[in-house]
C-alpha positions as protocol buffer text, in pm:
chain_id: "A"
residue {
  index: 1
  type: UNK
  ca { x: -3605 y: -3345 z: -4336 }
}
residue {
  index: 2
  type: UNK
  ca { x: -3373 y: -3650 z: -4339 }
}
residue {
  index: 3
  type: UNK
  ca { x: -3158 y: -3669 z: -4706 }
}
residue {
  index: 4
  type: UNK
  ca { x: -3271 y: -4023 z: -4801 }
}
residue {
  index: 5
  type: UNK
  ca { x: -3000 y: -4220 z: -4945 }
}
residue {
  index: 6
  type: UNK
  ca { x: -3006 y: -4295 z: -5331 }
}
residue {
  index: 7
  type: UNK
  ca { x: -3038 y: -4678 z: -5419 }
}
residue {
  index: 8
  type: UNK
  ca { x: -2857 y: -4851 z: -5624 }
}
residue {
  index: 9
  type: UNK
  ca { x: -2990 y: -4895 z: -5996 }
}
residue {
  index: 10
  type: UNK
  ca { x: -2957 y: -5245 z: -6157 }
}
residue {
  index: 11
  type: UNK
  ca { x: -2941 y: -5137 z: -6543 }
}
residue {
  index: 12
  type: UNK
  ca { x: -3005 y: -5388 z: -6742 }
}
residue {
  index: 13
  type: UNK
  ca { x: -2918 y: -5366 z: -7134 }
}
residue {
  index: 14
  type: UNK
  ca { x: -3178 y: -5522 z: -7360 }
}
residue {
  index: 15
  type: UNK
  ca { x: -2972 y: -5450 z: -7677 }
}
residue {
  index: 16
  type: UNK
  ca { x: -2601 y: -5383 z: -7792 }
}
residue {
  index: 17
  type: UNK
  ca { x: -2728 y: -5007 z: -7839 }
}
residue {
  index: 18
  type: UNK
  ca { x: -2876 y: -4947 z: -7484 }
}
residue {
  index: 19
  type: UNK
  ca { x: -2691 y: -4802 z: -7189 }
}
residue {
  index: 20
  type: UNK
  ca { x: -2778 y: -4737 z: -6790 }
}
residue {
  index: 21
  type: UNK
  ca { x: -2725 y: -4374 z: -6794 }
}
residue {
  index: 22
  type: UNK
  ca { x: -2568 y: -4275 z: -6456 }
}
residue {
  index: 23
  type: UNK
  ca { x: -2822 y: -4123 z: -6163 }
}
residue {
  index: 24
  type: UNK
  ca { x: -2765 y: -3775 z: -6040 }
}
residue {
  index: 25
  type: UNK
  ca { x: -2459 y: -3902 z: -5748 }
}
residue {
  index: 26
  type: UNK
  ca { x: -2607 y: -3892 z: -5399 }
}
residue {
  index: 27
  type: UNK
  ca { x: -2500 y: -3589 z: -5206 }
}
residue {
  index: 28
  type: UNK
  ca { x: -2194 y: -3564 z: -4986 }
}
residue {
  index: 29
  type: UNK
  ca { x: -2215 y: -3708 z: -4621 }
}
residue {
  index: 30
  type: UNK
  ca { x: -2140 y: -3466 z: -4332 }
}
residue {
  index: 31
  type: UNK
  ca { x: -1862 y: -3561 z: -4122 }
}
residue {
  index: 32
  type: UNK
  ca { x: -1977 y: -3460 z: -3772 }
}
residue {
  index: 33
  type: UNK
  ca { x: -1593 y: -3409 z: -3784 }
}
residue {
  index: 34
  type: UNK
  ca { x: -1602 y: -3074 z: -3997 }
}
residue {
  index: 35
  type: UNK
  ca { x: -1906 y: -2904 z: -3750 }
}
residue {
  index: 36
  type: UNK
  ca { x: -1808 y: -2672 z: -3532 }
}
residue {
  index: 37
  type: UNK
  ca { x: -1853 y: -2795 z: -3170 }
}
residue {
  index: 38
  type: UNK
  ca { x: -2148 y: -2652 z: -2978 }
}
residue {
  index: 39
  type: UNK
  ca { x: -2066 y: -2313 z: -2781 }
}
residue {
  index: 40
  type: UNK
  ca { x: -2064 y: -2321 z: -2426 }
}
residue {
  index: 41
  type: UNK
  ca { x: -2181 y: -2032 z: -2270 }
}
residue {
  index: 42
  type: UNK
  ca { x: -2182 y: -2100 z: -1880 }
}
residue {
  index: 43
  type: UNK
  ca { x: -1831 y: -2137 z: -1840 }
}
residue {
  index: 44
  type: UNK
  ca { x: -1716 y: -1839 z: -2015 }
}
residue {
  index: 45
  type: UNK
  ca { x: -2059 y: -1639 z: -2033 }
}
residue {
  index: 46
  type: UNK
  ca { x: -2076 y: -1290 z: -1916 }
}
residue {
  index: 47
  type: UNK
  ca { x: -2317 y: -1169 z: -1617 }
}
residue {
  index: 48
  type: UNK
  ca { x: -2647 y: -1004 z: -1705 }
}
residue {
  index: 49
  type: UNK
  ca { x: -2654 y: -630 z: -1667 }
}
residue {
  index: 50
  type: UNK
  ca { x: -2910 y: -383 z: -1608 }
}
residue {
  index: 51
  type: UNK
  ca { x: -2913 y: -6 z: -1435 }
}
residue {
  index: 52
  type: UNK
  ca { x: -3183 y: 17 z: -1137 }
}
residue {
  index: 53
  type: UNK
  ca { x: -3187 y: 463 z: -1222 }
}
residue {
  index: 54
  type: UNK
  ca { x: -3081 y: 699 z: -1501 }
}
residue {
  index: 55
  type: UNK
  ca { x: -2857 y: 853 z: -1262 }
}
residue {
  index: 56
  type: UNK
  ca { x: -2570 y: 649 z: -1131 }
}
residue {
  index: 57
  type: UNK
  ca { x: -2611 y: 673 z: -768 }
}
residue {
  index: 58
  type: UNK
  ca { x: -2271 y: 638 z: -538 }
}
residue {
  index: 59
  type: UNK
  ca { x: -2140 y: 326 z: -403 }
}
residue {
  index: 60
  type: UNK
  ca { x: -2251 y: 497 z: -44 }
}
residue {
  index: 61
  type: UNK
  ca { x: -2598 y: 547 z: -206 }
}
residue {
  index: 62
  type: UNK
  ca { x: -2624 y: 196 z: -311 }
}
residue {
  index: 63
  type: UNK
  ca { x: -2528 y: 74 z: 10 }
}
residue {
  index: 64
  type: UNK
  ca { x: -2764 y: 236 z: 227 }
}
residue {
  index: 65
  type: UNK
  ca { x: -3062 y: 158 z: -36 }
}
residue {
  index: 66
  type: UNK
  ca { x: -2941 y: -183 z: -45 }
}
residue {
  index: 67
  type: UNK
  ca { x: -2905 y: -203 z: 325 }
}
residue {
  index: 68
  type: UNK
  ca { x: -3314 y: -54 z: 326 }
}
residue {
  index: 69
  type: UNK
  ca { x: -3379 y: -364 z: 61 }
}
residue {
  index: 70
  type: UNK
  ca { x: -3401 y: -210 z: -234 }
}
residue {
  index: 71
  type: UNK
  ca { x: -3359 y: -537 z: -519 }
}
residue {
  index: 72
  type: UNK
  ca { x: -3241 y: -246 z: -773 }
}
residue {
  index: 73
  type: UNK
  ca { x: -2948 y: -74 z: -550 }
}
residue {
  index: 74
  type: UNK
  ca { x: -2839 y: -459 z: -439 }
}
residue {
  index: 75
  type: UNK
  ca { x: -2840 y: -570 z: -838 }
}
residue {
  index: 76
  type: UNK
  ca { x: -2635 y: -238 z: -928 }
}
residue {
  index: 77
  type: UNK
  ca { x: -2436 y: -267 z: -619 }
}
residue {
  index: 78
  type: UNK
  ca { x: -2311 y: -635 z: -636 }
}
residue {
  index: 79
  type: UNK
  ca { x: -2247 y: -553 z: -1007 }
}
residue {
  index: 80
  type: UNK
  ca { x: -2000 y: -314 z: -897 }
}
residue {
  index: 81
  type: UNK
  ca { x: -1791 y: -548 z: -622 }
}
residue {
  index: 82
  type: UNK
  ca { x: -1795 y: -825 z: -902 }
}
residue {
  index: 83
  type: UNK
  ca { x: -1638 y: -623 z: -1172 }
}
residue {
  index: 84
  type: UNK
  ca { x: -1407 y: -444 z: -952 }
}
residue {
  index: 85
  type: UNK
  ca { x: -1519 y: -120 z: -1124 }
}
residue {
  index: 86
  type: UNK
  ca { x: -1562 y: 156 z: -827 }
}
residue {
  index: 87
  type: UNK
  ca { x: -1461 y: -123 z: -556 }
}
residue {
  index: 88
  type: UNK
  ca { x: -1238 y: -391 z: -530 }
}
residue {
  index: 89
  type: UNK
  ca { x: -1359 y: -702 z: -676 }
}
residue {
  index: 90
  type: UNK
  ca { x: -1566 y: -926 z: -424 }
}
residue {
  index: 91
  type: UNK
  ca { x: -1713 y: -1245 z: -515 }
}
residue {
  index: 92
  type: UNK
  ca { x: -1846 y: -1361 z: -176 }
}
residue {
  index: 93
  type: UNK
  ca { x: -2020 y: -982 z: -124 }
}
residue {
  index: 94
  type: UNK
  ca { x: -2119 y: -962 z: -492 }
}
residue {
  index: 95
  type: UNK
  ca { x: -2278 y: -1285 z: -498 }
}
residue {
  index: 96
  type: UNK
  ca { x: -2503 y: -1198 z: -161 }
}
residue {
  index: 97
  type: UNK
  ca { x: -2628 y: -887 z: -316 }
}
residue {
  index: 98
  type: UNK
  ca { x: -2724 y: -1112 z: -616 }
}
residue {
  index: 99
  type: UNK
  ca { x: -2943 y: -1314 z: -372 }
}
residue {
  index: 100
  type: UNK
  ca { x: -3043 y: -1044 z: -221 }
}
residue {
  index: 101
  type: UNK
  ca { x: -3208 y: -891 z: -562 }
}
residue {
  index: 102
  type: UNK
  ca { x: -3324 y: -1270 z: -731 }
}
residue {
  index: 103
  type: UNK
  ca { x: -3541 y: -1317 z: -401 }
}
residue {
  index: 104
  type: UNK
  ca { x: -3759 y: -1031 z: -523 }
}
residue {
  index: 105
  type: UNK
  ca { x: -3788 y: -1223 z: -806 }
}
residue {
  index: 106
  type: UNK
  ca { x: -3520 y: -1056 z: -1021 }
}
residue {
  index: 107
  type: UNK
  ca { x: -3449 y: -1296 z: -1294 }
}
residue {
  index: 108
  type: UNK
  ca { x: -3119 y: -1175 z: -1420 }
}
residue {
  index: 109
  type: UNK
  ca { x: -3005 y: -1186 z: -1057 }
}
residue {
  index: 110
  type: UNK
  ca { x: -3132 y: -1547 z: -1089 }
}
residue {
  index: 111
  type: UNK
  ca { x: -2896 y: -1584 z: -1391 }
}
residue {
  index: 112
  type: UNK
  ca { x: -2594 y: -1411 z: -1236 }
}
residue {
  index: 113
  type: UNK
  ca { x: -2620 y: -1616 z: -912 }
}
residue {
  index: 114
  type: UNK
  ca { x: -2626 y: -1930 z: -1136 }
}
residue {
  index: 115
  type: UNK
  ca { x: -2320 y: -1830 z: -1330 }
}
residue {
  index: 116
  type: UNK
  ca { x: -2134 y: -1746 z: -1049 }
}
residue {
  index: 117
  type: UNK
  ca { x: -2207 y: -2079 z: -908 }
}
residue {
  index: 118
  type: UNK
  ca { x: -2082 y: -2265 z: -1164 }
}
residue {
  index: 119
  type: UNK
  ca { x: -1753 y: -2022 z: -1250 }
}
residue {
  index: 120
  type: UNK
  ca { x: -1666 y: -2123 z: -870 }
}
residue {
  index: 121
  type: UNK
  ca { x: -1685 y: -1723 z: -828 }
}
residue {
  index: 122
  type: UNK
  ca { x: -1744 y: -1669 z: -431 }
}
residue {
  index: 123
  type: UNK
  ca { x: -1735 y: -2018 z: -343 }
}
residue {
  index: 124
  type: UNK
  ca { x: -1670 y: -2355 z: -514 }
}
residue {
  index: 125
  type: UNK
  ca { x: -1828 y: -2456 z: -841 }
}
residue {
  index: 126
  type: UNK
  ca { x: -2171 y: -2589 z: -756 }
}
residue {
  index: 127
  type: UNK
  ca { x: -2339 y: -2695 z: -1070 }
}
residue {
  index: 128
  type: UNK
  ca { x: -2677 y: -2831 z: -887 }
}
residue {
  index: 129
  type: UNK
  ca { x: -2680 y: -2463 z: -741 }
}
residue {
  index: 130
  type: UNK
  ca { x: -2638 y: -2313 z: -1064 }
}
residue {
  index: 131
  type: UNK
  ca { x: -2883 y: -2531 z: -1257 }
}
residue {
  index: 132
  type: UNK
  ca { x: -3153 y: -2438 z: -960 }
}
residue {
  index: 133
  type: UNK
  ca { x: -3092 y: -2085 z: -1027 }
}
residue {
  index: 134
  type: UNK
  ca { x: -3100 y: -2120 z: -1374 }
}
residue {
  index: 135
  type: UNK
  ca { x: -3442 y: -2267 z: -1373 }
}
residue {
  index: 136
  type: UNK
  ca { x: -3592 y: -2043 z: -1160 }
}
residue {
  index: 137
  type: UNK
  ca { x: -3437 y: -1732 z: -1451 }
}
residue {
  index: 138
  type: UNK
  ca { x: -3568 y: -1944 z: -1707 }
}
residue {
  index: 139
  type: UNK
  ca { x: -3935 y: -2021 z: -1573 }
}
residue {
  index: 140
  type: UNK
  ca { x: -3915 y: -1596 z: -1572 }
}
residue {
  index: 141
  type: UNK
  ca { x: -3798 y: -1591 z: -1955 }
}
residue {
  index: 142
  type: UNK
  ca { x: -3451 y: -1569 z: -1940 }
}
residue {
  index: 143
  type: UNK
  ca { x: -3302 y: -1740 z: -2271 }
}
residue {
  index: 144
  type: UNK
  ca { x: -2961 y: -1777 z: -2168 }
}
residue {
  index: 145
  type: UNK
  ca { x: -3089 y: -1924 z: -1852 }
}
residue {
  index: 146
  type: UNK
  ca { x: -3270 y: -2188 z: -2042 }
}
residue {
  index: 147
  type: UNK
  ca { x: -3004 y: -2187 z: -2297 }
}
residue {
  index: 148
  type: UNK
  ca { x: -2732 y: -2300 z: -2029 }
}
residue {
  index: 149
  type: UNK
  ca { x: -2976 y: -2556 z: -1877 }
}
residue {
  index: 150
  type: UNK
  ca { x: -2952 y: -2750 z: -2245 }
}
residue {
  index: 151
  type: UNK
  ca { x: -2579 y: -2677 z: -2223 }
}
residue {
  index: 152
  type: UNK
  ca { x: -2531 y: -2883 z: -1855 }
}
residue {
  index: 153
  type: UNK
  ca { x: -2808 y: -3181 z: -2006 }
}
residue {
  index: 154
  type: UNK
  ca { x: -2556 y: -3151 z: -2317 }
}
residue {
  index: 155
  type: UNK
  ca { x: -2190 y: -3183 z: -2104 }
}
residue {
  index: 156
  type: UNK
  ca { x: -2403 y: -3445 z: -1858 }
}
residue {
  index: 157
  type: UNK
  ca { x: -2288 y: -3183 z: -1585 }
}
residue {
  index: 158
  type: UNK
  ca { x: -2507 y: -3272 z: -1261 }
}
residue {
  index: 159
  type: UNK
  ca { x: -2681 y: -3578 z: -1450 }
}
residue {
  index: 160
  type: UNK
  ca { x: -2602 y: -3823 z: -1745 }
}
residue {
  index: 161
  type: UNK
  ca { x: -2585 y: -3677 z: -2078 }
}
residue {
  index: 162
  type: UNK
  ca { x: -2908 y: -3625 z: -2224 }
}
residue {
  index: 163
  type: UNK
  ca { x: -2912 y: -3478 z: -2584 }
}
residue {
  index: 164
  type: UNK
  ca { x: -3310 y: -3505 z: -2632 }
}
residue {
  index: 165
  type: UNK
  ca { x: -3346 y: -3294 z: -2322 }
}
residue {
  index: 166
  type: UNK
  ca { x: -3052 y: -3017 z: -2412 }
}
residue {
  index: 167
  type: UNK
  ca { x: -3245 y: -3006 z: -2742 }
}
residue {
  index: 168
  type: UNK
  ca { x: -3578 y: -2939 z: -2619 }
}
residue {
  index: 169
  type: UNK
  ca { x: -3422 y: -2644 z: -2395 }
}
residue {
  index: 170
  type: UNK
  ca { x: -3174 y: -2534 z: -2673 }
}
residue {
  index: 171
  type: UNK
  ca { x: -3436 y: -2504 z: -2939 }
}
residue {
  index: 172
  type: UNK
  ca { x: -3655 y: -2306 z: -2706 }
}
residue {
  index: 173
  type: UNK
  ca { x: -3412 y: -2022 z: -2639 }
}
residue {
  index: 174
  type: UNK
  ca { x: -3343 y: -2049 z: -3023 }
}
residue {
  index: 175
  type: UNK
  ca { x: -3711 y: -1980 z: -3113 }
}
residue {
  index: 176
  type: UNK
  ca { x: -3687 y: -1688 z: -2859 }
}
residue {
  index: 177
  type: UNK
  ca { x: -3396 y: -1550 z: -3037 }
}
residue {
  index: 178
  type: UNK
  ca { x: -3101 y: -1610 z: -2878 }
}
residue {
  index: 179
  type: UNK
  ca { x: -2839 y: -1661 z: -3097 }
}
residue {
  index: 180
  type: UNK
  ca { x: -2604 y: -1896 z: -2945 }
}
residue {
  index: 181
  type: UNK
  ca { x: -2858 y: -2094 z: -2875 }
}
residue {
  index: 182
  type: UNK
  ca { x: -2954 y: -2098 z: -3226 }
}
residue {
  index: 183
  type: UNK
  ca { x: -2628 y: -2117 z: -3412 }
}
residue {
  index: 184
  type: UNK
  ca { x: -2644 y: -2474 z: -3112 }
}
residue {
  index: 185
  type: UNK
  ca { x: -2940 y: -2590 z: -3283 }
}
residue {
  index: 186
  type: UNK
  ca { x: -2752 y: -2562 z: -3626 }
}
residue {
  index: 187
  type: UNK
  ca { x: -2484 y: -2766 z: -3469 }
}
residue {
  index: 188
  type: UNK
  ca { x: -2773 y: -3038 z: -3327 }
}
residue {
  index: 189
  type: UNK
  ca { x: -2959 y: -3094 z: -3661 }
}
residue {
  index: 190
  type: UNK
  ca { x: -2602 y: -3137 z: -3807 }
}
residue {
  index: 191
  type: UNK
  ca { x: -2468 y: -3447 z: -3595 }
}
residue {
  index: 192
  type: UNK
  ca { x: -2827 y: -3548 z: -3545 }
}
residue {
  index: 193
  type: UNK
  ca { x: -2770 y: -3504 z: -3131 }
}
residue {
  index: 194
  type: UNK
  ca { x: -3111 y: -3550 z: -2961 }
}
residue {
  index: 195
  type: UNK
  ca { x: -3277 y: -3499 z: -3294 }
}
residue {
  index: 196
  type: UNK
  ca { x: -3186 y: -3706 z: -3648 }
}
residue {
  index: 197
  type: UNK
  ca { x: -3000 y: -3515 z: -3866 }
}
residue {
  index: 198
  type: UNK
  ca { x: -3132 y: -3302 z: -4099 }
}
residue {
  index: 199
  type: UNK
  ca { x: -2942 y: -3049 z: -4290 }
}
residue {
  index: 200
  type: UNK
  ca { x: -3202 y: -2829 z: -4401 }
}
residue {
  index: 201
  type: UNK
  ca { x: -3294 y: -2734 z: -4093 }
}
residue {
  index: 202
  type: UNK
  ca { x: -2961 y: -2695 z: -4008 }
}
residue {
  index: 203
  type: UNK
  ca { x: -2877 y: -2456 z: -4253 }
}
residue {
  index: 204
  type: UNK
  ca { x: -3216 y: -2280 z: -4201 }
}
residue {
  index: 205
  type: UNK
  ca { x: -3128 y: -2201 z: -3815 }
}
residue {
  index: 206
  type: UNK
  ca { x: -2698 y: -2108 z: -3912 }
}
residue {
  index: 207
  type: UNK
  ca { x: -2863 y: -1831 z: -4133 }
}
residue {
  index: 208
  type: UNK
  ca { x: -3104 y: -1723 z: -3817 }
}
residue {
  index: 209
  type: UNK
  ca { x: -2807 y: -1725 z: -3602 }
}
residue {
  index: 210
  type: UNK
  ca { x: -2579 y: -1521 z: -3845 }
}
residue {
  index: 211
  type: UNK
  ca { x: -2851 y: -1263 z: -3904 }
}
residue {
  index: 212
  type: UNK
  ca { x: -2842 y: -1224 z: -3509 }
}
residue {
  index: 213
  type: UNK
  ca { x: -2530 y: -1172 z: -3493 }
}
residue {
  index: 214
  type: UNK
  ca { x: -2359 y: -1506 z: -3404 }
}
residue {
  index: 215
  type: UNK
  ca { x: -1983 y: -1468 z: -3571 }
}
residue {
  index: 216
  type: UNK
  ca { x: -1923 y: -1833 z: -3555 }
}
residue {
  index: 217
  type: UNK
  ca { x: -2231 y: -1925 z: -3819 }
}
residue {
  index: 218
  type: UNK
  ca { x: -2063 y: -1801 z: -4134 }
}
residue {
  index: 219
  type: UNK
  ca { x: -1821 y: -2126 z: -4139 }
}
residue {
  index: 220
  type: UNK
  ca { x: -2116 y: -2351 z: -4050 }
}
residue {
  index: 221
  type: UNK
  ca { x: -2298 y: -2244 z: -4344 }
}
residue {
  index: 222
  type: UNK
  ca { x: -2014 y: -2278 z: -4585 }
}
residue {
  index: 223
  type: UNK
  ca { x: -1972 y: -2645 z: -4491 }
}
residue {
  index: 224
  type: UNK
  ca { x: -2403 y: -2727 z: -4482 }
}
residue {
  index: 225
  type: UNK
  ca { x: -2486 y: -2577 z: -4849 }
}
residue {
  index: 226
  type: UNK
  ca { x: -2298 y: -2741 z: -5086 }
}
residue {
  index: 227
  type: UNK
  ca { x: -2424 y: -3022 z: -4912 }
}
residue {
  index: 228
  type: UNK
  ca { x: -2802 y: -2934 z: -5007 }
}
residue {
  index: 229
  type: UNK
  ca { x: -3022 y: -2933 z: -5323 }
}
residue {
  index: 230
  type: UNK
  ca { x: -3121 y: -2613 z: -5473 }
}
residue {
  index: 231
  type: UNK
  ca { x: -3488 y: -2674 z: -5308 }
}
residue {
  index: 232
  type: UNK
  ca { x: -3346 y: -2728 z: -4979 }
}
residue {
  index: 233
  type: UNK
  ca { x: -3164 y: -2426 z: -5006 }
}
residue {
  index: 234
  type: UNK
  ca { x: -3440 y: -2228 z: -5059 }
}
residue {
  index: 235
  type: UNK
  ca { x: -3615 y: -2408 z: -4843 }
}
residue {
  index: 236
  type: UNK
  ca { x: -3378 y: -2316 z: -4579 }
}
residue {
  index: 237
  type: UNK
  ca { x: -3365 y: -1991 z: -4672 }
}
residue {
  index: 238
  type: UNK
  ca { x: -3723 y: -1884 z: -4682 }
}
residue {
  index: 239
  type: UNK
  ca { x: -3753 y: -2053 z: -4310 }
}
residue {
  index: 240
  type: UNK
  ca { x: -3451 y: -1814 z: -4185 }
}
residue {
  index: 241
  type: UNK
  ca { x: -3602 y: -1524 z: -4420 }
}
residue {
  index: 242
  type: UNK
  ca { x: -3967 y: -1568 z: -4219 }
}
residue {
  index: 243
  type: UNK
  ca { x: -3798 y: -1636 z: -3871 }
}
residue {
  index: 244
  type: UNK
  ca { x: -3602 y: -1295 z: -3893 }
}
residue {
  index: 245
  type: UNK
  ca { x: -3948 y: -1083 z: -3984 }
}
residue {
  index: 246
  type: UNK
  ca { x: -4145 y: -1247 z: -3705 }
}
């Protein structure tokens, strides 16, 4: 909800005696200025991980499951030569076991090939490779997949900056409940970036993200609620209060 602007009164005095008692002052306005800036996530973002078995298996084990095309033992494996943890570190080899696993349809392979692509980890930074692989994680649910697809439409990395379309894909992995993506949307309804601004809601979604954990929210929210009415507050409130027991 858009805070109208309060007009201007013309008082007029009828008799000596009468007076134009002041209006309650309009609230504040938000300089974008004092907002934190959205997070970015696919520069700096860590890979997905999962475990294929209960029982760590051996690099040697990996391999020759791998080698027999088992998606788990590749996933587990090229985690391994991309952390450096058991093997040295190895981009190029990590990054073919990743294919390896996302052609079964793995989509946090799909998200880890993506990453790497755009980190320029096993080859140079290819953002129309990453966004591909990023859409194929996020048709398969991934959040941060779809969250990192609003972040390249946001940065106009691989096409012209497009806030309506980074706010579309940003509020989606919000409403699935990731939290960067939420404490984004915060940041969206604030500077009114592919949406118009509306504080409420931006309140409403920093208290969503700071109940999920986002450490960033907590300064957000101090500079949105003085900023609000008491209604809006609640308002706000009461949205992030029935978000969190959905």
């Amino acid at each position: 909800m858009k805070l109208p602007l309060l007009p201007s009164i013309l008082c007029l005095c009828v008799v000596a005696l009468a007076s134009c008692a002041p209006k309650t002052p309009p609230a504040p306005s938000t300089s974008t200025t004092t907002i934190p800036a959205i997070q970015q996530t696919s520069s700096g973002g860590m890979l997905e991980r999962t475990s294929s078995s209960s029982k760590p298996l051996s690099i040697v084990q990996l391999e020759t499951k791998a080698a027999a095309g088992d998606p788990h033992a590749a996933f587990d494996l090229a985690t391994i030569y991309h952390d450096g943890k058991g093997a040295p570190i190895d981009y190029a080899k990590a990054k073919t076991l990743f294919v390896q696993a996302a052609k079964s349809g793995d989509p946090l392979a799909q998200f880890n090939i993506g990453l790497m692509s755009y980190k320029a980890e096993g080859g140079t930074k290819n953002v129309k490779e990453a966004s591909s692989w990023f859409q194929k994680a996020s048709k398969q649910g991934n959040l941060r997949a779809t969250s990192d697809l609003g972040l390249l439409a946001y940065n106009g990395e691989g096409q012209k900056v497009d806030y309506n379309k980074a706010f579309q894909l940003i509020q989606e992995a919000a409403n699935g409940g990731y939290a960067q993506a939420q404490f984004n949307l915060g940041v969206m309804y604030a500077k009114g970036q592919g949406v118009a601004i509306d504080l409420t809601q931006s309140y409403a979604w920093f208290l969503i993200a700071q109940a999920n954990g986002n450490q960033r929210a907590s300064t957000s929210i101090a500079i949105i609620k003085p900023q609000l009415t008491a209604d809006q507050v609640s308002q706000a409130e009461s949205q992030a209060s029935a978000f969190k027991s959905e």
